[in-house]
C-alpha positions, 0 to 999 in steps of 0.5 A: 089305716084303711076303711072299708063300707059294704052295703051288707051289714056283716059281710065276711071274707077270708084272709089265710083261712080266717073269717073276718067280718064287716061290722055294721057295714064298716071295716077298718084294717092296718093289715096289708093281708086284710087290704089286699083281699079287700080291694079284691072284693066286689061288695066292699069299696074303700072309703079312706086311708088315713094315715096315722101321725105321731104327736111330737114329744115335748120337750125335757123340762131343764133342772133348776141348778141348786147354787 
């Protein structure tokens, strides 16, 4: 995910002909549309990617055997 400041509180922008807007100054997107456009603009700069990581599964809990 990628984390936008601006030192506008309600900077908008387009994306394919639709708004988005910063709130409070911050905007965080996955969309590579959204990024693009982002990294393009002069009052936005991008202040982290983070990269999400998955939790591993536990483990399947082995049947008691009834003998």
């Amino acid at each position: 995910m990628a984390q936008y400041k601006s030192k506008f509180k309600e900077l908008g922008f387009y994306v394919d002909g639709e708004l988005k807007r910063f709130s409070n100054g911050v905007f965080s997107t996955d969309d590579k549309a959204d990024i693009t456009v982002l990294d393009t603009l002069s009052d936005a700069t991008k202040t982290e990617e983070v990269i999400p990581v998955e939790k591993p599964k536990p483990a399947a809990k082995a049947k008691p055997s009834g003998k």
